[in-house]
N, C-alpha and C positions, 0 to 999 in steps of 0.2 A: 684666068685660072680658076678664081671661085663660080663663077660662071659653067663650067666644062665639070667641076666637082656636082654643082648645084645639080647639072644635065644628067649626072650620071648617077645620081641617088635618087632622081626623080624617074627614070628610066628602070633603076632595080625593083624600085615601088609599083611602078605598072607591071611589070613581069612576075611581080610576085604574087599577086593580086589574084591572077586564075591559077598559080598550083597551089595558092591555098585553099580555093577554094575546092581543087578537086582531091586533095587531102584529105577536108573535113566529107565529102559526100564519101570518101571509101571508108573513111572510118564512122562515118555512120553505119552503111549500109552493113561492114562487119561486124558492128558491134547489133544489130540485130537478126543479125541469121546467120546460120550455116555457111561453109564453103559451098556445100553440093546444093544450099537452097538459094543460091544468087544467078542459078541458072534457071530464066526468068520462061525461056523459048524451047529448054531442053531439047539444045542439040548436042551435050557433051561438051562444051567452051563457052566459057563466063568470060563474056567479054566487056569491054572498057563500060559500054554504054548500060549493059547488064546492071553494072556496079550501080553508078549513077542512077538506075531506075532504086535500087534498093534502097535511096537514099527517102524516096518518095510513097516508098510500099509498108504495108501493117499484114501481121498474119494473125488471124484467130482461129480456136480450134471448136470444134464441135463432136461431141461424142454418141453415139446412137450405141442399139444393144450389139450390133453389127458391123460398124466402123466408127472407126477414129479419122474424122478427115480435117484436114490443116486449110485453110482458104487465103490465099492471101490477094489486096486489094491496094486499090490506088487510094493515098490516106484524101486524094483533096475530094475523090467524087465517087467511090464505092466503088466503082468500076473493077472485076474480075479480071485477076492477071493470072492462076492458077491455082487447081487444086490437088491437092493428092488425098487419096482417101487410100487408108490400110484395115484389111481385117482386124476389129478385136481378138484376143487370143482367148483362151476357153481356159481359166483355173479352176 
């Protein structure tokens, strides 16, 4: 009996192990971006693996007299995931 309890609490522990970890990778990746900036490929669907990339990505901005452009990178090796660059506005 303690055996088959023993089995079944050591069972819940392995199962729990990857949805927490992929808990903590969505709320990372949420807590530093956007909804519409976790679309990594921009084809209009943030999907699973998307997310999971955002766990891994850093954005910094750069400002010219011209645009404002946002760059965001892969934090282990610089490497270019995308950029968007917007006209400055004229006050």
């Amino acid at each position: 009996m303690i055996s088959r309890i023993c089995k079944k609490i050591f069972l819940i522990f392995l199962l729990s192990i990857p949805v927490i970890y992929i808990l903590l990778d969505v709320f990372v990746a949420y807590s530093r971006f956007e909804h519409d900036e976790l679309d990594w490929n921009q084809d209009g669907i943030i999907q699973l693996s998307e997310i999971f990339q955002g766990a891994e990505i850093i954005k910094f901005s750069k400002k010219t007299d011209e645009l404002i452009c946002v760059y965001y990178v892969y934090s282990k090796d610089g490497l270019p995931v995308k950029e968007v660059c917007n006209p400055t506005r004229a006050e």
